[in-house]
N, C-alpha and C positions, 0 to 999 in steps of 0.2 A: 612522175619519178624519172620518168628516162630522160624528159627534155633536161631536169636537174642532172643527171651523169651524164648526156650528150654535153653538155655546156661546163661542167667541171663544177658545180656551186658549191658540193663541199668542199672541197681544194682550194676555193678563192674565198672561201670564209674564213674571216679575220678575228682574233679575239677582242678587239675594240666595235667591231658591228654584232658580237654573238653578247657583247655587255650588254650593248644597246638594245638587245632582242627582247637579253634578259631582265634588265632593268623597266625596258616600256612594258613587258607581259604582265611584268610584276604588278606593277605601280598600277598602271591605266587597269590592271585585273582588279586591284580591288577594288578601285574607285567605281569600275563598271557593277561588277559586282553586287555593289554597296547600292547605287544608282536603282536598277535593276530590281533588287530586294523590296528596296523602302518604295520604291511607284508603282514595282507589280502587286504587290497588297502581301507580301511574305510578313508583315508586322501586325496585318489583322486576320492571322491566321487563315490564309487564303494560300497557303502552299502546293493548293491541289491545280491550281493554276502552270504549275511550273512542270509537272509533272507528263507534259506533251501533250498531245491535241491541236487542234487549230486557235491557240492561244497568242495573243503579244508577246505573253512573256515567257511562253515554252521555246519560242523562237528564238526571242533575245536569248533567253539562256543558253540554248543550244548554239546560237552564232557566237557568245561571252564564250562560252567554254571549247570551242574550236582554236578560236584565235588567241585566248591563252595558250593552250597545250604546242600550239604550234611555235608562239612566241620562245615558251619557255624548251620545245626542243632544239630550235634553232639556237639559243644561246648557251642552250649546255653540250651539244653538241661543238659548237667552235670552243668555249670552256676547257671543254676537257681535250681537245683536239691541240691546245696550246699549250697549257698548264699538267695537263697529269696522261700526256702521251708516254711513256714510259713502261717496262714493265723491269720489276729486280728478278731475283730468281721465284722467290713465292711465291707473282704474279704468272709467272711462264708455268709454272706447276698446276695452279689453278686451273689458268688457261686450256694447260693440256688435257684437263681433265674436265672440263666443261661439260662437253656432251655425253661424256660416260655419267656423269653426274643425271642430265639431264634425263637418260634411258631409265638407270636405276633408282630416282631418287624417292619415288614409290616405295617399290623394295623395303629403302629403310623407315622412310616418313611415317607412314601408316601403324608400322608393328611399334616405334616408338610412340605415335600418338595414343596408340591400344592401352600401352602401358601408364599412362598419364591416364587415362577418362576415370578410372576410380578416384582420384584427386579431387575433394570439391575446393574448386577455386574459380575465380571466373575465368573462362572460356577465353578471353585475350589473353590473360595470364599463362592459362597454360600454351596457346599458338605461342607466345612470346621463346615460354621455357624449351617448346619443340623446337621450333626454330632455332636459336641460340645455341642446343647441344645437335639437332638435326641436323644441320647446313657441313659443320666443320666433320662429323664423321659420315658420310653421306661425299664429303672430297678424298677424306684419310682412307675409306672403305674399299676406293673406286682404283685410286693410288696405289693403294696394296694390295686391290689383286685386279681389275681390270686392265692397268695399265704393266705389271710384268706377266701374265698369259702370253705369249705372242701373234696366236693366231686374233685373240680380240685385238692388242693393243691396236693391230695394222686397219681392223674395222672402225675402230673411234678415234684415229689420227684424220 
């Protein structure tokens, strides 16, 4: 990582080399992927093979799923570095409130998840519905009163 910020690499990442990243991570991801599956024996139910050990295909796996994740950050990182560097006022709000969010977001998560477990629904369902109404008052919570307090606003600037 430091030779990468001694040398400037994300500043010299291009959005035509981060498509590139993106598009080869992708494509050659499945196809490795796919490759990988059908020859390690994952089609005759031999999955336990993949699951690490001194295996072929724990290895593969684990080198397949390096070099995608790195593929796929390098190209959403230039992505989003070109196309949605921006922020409106919304974004600068959010922003500011990130890590207030990040301290307290416990706080809210939990007592609202408390209130959902009576519910039977499935369990993603309900993560889904926490999330969905958690995330947005959990920024409005922090907004209204962490960031007018003065003496916190100055600790989570």
């Amino acid at each position: 990582m430091l030779y990468c910020k001694r040398n400037d690499w994300l500043e010299k990442l291009d959005c035509r080399a981060g498509k590139a990243w993106l598009i080869w991570g992708i494509s050659l991801g499945i196809v490795l992927f796919a490759l990988i599956m059908i020859s390690g024996g994952a089609l005759d139910d031999r999955l336990y093979l993949f699951d690490g050990g001194l295996t072929w295909q724990s290895v593969a796996f684990a080198v397949w799923e390096s070099f995608v994740a790195v593929a796929m950050c390098i190209g959403l990182i230039a992505l989003f570095k070109e196309k949605f560097n921006k922020q409106n006022n919304l974004v600068k709000r959010l922003s500011k409130n990130a890590f207030s969010v990040f301290v307290f977001h416990s706080v809210i998560i939990v007592p609202l998840s408390l209130l959902f477990a009576p519910i039977t629904i499935l369990p993603i369902a309900k993560a889904v519905i926490v999330a969905i109404i958690g995330i947005p008052l959990c920024f409005l919570i922090t907004d209204l009163t962490i960031q007018r307090i003065p003496m916190l606003r100055k600790l989570f600037e």
